[in-house]
Structure formats: C-alpha cells, structure tokens
C-alpha positions in Angstrom: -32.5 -16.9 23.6 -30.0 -19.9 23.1 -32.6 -21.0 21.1 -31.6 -18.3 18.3 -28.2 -18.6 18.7 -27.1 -21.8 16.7 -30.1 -19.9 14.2 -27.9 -16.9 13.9 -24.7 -18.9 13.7 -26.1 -20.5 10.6 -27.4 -17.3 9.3 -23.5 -15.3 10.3 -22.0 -17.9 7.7 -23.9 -18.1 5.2 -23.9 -13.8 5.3 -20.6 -13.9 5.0 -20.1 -16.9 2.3 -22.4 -14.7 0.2 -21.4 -11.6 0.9 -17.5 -12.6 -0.4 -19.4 -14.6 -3.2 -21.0 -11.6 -4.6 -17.9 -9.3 -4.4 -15.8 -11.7 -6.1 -18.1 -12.3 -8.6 -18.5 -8.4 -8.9 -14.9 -7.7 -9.2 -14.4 -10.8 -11.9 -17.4 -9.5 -13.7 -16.3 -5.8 -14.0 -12.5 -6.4 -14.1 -12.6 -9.6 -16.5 -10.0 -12.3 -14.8 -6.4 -12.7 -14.5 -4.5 -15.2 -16.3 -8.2 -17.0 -17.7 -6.2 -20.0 -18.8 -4.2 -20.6 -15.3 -8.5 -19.6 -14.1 -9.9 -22.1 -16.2 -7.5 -24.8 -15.0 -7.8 -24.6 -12.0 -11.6 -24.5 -12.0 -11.6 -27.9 -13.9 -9.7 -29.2 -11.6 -11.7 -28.1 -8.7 -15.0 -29.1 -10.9 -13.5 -32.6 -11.3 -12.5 -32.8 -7.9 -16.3 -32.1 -6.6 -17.4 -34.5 -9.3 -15.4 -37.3 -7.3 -16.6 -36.4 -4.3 -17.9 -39.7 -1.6 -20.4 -41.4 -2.9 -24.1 -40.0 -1.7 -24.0 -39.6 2.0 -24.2 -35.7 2.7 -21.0 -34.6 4.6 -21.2 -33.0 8.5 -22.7 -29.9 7.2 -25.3 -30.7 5.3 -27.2 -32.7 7.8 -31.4 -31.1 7.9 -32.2 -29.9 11.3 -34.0 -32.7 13.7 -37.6 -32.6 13.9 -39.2 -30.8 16.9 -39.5 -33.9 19.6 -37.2 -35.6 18.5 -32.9 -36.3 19.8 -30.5 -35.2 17.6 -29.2 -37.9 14.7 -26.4 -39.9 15.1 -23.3 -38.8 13.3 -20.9 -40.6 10.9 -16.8 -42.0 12.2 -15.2 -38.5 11.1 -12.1 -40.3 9.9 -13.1 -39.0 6.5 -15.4 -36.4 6.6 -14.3 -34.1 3.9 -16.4 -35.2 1.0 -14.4 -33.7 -2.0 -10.7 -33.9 -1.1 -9.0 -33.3 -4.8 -11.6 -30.2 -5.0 -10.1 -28.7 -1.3 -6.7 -28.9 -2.6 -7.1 -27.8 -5.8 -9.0 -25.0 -4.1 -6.2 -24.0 -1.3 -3.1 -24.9 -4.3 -5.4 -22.0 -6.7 -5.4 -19.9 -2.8 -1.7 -20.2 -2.6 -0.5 -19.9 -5.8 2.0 -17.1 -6.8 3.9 -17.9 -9.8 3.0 -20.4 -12.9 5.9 -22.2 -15.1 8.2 -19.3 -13.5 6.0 -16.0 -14.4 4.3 -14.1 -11.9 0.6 -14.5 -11.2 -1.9 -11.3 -11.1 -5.0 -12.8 -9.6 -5.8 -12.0 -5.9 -8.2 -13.1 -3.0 -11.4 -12.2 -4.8 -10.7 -14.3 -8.4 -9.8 -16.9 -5.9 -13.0 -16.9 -4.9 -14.6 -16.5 -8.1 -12.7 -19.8 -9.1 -13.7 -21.7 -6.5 -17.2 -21.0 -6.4 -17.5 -21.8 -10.2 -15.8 -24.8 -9.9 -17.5 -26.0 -6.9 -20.9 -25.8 -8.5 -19.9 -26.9 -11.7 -18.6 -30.1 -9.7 -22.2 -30.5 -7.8 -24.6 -30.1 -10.9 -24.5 -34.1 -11.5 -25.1 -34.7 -8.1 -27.8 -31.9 -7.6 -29.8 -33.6 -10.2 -29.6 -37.2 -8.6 -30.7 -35.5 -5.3 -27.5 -35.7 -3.2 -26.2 -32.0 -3.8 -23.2 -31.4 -1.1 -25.5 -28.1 0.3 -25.0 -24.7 0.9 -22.9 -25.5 4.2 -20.3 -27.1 1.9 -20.0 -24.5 -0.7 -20.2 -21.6 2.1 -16.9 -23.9 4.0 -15.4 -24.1 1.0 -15.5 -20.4 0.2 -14.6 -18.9 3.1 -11.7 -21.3 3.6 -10.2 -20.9 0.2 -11.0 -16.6 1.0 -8.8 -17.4 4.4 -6.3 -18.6 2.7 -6.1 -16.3 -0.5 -5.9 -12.9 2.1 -3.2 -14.0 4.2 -0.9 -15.2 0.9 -1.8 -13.3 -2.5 -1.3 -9.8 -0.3 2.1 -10.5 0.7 2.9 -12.0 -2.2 1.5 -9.0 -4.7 3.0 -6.3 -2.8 6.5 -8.2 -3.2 6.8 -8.9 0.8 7.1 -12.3 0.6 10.3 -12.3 -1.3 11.8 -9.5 0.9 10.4 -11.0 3.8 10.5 -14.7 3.7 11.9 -15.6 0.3 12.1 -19.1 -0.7 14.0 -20.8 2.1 13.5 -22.6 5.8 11.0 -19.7 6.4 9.0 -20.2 3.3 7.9 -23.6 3.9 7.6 -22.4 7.8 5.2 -19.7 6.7 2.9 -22.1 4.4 3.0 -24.7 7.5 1.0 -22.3 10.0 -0.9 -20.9 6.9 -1.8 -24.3 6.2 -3.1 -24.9 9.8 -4.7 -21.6 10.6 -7.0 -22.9 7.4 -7.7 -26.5 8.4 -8.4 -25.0 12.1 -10.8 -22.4 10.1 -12.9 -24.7 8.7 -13.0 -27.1 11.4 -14.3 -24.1 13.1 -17.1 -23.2 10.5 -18.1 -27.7 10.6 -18.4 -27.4 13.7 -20.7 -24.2 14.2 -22.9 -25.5 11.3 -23.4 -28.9 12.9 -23.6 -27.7 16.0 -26.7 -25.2 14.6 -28.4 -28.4 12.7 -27.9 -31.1 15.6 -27.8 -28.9 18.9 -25.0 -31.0 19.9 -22.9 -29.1 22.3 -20.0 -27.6 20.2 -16.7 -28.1 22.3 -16.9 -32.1 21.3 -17.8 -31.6 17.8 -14.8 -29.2 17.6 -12.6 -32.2 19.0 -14.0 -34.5 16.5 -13.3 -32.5 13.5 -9.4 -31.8 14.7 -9.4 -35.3 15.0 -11.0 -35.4 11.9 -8.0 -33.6 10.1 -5.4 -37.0 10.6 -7.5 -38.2 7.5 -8.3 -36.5 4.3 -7.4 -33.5 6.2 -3.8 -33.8 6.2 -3.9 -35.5 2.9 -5.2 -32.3 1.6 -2.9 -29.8 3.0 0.4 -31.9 1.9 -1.4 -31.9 -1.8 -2.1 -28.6 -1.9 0.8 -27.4 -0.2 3.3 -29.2 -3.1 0.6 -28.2 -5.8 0.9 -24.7 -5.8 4.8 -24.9 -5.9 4.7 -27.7 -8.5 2.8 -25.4 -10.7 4.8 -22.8 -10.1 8.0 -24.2 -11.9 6.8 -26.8 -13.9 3.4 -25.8 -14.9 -0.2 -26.4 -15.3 1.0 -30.6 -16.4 1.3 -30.4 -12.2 -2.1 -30.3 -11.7 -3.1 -33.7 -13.1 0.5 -35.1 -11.7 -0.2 -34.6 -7.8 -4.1 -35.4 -8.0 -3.4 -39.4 -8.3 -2.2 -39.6 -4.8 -5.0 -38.0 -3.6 -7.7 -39.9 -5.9 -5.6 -43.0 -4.3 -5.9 -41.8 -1.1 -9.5 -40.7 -1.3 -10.1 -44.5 -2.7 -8.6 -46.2 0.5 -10.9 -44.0 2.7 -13.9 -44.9 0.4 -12.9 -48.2 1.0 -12.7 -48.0 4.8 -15.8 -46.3 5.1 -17.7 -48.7 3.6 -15.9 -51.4 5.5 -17.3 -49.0 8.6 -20.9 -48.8 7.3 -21.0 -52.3 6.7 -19.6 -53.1 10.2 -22.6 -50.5 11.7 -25.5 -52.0 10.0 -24.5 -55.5 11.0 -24.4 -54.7 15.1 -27.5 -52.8 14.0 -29.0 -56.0 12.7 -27.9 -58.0 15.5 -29.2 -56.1 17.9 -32.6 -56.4 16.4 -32.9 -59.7 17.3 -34.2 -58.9 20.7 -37.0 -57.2 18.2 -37.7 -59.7 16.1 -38.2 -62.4 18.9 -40.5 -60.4 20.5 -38.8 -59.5 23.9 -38.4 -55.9 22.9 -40.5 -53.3 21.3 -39.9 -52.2 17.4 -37.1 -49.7 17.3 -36.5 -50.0 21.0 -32.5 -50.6 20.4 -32.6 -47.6 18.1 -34.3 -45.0 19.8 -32.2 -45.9 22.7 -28.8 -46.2 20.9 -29.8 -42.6 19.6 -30.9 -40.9 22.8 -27.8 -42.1 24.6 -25.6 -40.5 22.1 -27.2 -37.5 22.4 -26.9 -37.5 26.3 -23.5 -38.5 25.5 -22.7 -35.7 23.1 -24.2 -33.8 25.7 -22.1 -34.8 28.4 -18.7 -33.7 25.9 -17.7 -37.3 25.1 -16.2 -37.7 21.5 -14.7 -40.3 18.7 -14.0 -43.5 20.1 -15.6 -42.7 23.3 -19.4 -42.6 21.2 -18.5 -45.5 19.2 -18.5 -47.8 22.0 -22.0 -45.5 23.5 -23.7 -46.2 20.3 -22.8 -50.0 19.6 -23.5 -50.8 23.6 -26.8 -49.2 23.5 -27.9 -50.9 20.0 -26.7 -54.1 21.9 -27.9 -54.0 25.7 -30.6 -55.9 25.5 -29.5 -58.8 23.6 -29.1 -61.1 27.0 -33.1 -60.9 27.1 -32.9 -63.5 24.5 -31.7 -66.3 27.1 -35.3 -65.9 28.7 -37.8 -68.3 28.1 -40.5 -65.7 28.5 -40.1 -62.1 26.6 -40.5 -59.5 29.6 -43.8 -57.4 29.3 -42.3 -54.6 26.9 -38.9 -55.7 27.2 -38.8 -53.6 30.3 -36.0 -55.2 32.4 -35.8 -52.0 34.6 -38.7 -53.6 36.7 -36.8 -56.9 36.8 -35.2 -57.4 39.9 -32.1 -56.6 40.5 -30.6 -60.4 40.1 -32.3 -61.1 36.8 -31.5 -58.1 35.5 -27.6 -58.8 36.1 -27.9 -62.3 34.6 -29.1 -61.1 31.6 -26.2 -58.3 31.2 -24.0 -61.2 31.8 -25.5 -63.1 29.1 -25.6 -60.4 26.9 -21.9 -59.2 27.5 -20.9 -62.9 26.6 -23.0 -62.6 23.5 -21.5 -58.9 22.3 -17.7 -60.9 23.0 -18.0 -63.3 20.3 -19.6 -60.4 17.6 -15.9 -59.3 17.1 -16.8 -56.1 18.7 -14.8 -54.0 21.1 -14.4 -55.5 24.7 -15.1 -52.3 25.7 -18.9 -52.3 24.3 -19.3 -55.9 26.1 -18.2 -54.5 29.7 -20.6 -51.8 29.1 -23.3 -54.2 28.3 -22.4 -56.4 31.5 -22.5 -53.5 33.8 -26.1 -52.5 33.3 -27.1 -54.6 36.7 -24.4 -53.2 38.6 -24.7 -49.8 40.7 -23.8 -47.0 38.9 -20.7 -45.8 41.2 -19.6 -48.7 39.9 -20.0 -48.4 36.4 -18.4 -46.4 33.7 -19.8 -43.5 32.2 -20.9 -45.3 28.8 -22.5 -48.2 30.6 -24.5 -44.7 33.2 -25.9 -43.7 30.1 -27.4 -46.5 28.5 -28.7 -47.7 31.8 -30.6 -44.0 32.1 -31.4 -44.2 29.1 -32.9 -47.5 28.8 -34.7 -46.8 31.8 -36.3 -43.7 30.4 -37.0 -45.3 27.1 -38.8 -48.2 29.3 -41.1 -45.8 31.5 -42.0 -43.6 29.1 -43.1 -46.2 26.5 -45.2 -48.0 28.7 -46.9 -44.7 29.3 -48.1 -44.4 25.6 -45.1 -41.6 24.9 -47.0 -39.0 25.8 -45.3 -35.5 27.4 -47.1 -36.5 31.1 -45.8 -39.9 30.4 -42.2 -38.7 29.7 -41.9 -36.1 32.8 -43.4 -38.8 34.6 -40.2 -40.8 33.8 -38.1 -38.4 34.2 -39.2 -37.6 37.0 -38.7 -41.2 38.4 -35.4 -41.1 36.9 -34.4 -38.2 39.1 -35.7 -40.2 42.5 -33.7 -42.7 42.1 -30.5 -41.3 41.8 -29.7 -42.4 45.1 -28.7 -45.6 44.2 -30.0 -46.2 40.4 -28.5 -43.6 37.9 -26.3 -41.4 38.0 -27.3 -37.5 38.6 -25.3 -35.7 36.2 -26.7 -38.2 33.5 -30.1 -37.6 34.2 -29.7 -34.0 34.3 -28.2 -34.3 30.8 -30.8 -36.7 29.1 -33.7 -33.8 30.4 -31.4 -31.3 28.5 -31.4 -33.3 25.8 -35.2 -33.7 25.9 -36.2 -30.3 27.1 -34.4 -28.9 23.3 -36.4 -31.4 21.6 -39.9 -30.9 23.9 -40.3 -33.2 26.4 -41.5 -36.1 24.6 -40.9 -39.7 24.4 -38.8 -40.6 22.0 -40.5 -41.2 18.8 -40.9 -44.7 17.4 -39.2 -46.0 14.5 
C-alpha cells in the first residue's frame, strides 16, 4: 500500500497539470485569445526564459525513479534549484498581470495557461533534441503554479474587486506579498511530492530543503515577477526586456556558484578514491557508502547543510587506511580492533583538515572509533553504514549475505551502533529489496 502512494502522487499531478492543460487549450482554441500581441509577448519571453535555463543537469523533478535494489541517488545543493528562472517570472508577471501601458487586460486563468504551456515547450524544443528536456514534472510545476496564481488574481481583478477592495495602495502590495508566497509555497509543495515519488526520500525534509531552497532563485523570481507585471502595466511591453537583465545576472552568479560547487564535489570525490586506487579499499566502496548514508540520513529527516557534511564524511572515512603499511583484507576496518581502528580515524580526520573542507566533516571522520553515545549523528551513520557495506561485501552481496549483516548490525547495538540508525538503513534497504548495495 505505501508502495502506491508516492505512484499515485505522481499520477494526482500530472492529472491535474493535464487536465488544466487541456481546458486552457480548449477555451483558447474555441474562444481565440485576448490581447494576442500582450499573448505573444509574453510567450517569447517565457520561451527565451526556458531557452536559458541551467545548463544540462535535470532539475529536482525530473530525476528517473531508482532501480529496484538499489538506495535512492544523491541530490544536488538546492541553493539554485529552479532551472529556468527568467521563464518562472515571466510566467507569474503574465499570472498577475491586469493592465498593459494603462488599458485593461481581458485574458483570464485559462489563457494564462495556454501561454505558459506554449512558451514552456517552445523554450525546451532545443534542449529536447540534445537529450536534456526539463520533463514532464517541470512543465506540470510550472502549470499549475502559474494556474495558482492566475485564479486567485485575474478573478478579483475582472470582476472589478480589486479596485474596490484593495485598490493600489499599502494593501495592494500586501495582497501580491502573500499571493506571491502562497505560490512559491505551492510549488515547493508539488517539488517536493514529485521527488519524494522518484527518490522515496521521506517528504518532510525534502519540503525543508526546497523552502530553503526559495532564498535563491526563488526570491529572485518573486521580486522580478512581482515588479514585472506592474512595470508593464504603465509603461509597457519595453518592461519585459528591462527587468529580465537582473535576473539573467542573477541567474549567471548562481551558474557560477554551482559550478564552483560541482567542482568542489567531484574533487573530495576524487580524493576519497585514493583509498581505491591504492588498493586498501574495494572499487566504489566510498561511493556506495557515501550514497547509502545519505539515504539513511534522509531517512532519518536530516536536511541542507546537515547532508553535506553526511555525504563528504562518508566519501572520506576511510582515507586514514592509507597510513597502513598493509591494505586491510577488503578494506574492512570494522574487524580491526578497536585501537587500530581509532588510529586510523585520527589519521584520516588530520587528512580531511588540510582538504579545505568543513571541520565538521573531519570530526565526523575522527569519531568512527569512538562509541556511538559518544558520537554525533553524522559520524552514527557512516559508522553503520560502513559496517554494513563491509559485511555484506565480504558476503558476495547477496540478499542472505545482506540480512546476514543486518542482522549483525542489530546485535551489536549494545555498544556498536546506534539503534535508531540501524532501524533506518533496514528501511532504506527493505524499499529497495534487501540487497547489498550494488557496485559501481
């Protein structure tokens, strides 16, 4: 049954993003559109804003589902994680606009829609044809946002109770405020059920991460939009390519930083597979570990900075073992004893300190020796982890071999690992089957 449930999530959205699809395209089809050239604008500018949008790297949503057997994927920083910025706000301006160059405007929640949609795909044809298409979850965010946003504005402002009502004063701007954040929290909403659905993380922290999410592009895109539709409004369509070079600036700096991020990732990444390539640990070992522990960490509701140091600690716990003289059978330093074992976390800790990491991800690394009442949560979770990885490697990976190790996991929580962490990595690896974690 819970199974089905991130299944029908998936399935809930995409209903509805149709559903309003097909009626706005209906109504456009049979009533022809209002204002076409204020339309057509606007659904360049959207198009354009698509056409920019990051690089290759699918966004949040558009992630594939994990294999069966294997832990969910790690995720990207989410400082950044709306991929076409310019094409959101041009998107919620279009939602919220009332009046262009001083005349009233006639189009309402469903040519909003209409608008959008065209726009939006317009926008991903180039990047459909070089394989890295943004995906349905993207257009079906982007749809029912911008539908959000059109049916609690164009209403009011049709039926003339937003000048009656609210007018153009303190309470305007106080009105498009919690409009403006009843959208963002909308779609953070929707990211979060899709991701949730295609990595069976549990939803509460991905929730977190994409509020936190919205001090980036997020609020970058609310103040554009917000001061777009207005702009328009008195001085016209030359407003639209006006307030879309602070956002193409802005979207640059975060292009910028994360590629400064990836490029930090994939050198810890490399550094930890020294251990590898010296032959004290197996192939993938510092992966498959780094990406098991986030899952169990996910699992147990941490978030943003919190998984950063997880992730880098686990890529980078075993990077001591290169002060031996002799590699350990298998790497396995969970059958070391317990003095050997701490000398190489020292090692290692002293090692992470002078990579310009976080101190944080070092006193995780030195406190794989110690007992686990002693350690933080992090350091519980690699320790598990690495210890699962460990037993259930040296029994070939098979399903026996990895209850077997859970199952030893669980008998020494006395003294060894923590309870509530082993509990969560056999959640994690009952969604997946219980299997070793693959190779690779």
């Amino acid at each position: 049954m819970t199974a089905a449930l991130p299944v029908r999530a998936v399935v809930a959205v995409y209903a509805a993003a149709a559903a309003v699809t097909v009626a706005a395209l209906g109504r456009v089809a049979w009533h022809g559109l209002a204002e076409p050239g204020i339309a057509l604008a606007f659904g360049i500018f959207i198009a354009v804003g698509e056409l920019a949008r990051w690089g290759t790297r699918p966004g949040p949503g558009a992630l594939p589902p994990a294999p069966p057997g294997a832990p969910p994927p790690l995720l990207e920083e989410p400082s950044a994680r709306e991929p076409a910025p310019l094409g959101a706000a041009g998107a919620l301006a279009y939602a919220l606009l009332g009046e262009c160059a001083g005349r009233a405007t006639g189009h309402g929640p469903l040519q909003v829609v209409a608008v959008v949609v065209a726009g939006v795909l317009t926008g991903a044809v180039p990047h459909v044809a070089r394989g890295c298409g943004p995906g349905l979850d993207h257009v079906a965010r982007r749809v029912l946002t911008a539908g959000f946003a059109a049916v609690c504005f164009q209403p009011l402002h049709h039926s003339g109770a937003w000048e009656h009502r609210i007018g153009h004063g303190p309470l305007h701007a106080l009105f498009l405020l919690v409009l403006l954040v009843l959208t963002l929290l909308c779609d953070a909403v929707l990211a979060s059920a899709l991701l949730a659905a295609r990595t069976r993380y549990p939803y509460g922290p991905l929730l977190r991460d994409e509020l936190r999410a919205l001090r980036g592009t997020g609020s970058a895109v609310c103040a554009t939009g917000a001061v777009m539709a207005p702009a328009v409004a008195v001085a016209g369509l030359w407003a639209l390519p006006v307030f879309c070079v602070p956002l193409l600036l802005t979207q640059l700096s975060f292009r910028r930083y994360a590629s400064v991020r990836a490029t930090y990732r994939q050198t810890i990444a490399s550094l930890a597979r020294a251990t590898e390539i010296a032959g004290y640990t197996p192939p993938g070992h510092a992966r498959r570990v780094a990406v098991l522990s986030t899952a169990v960490g996910r699992e147990m509701r941490l978030s943003g900075p919190d998984l950063s140091v997880l992730e880098h600690a686990a890529l980078m716990h075993d990077i001591g073992q290169l002060s031996l003289v002799d590699p350990v059978p298998d790497g396995a330093t969970a059958v070391l004893p317990v003095a050997e074992q701490r000398r190489i976390a020292l090692l290692g800790g002293a090692v992470v300190r002078r990579t310009g990491v976080p101190a944080a991800v070092a006193a995780v690394v030195e406190q794989q020796a110690d007992p686990y009442r002693e350690q933080s949560l992090p350091a519980r979770i690699v320790r598990t982890v690495n210890a699962y990885e460990d037993l259930a490697q040296a029994s070939g990976g098979s399903a026996g071999g990895a209850l077997a190790a859970l199952e030893r996991l669980r008998l020494g929580t006395a003294h060894d690992y923590e309870p509530a962490v082993v509990e969560s990595l056999a959640r994690v690896l009952a969604r997946g089957g219980l299997t070793a974690v693959p190779p690779g």
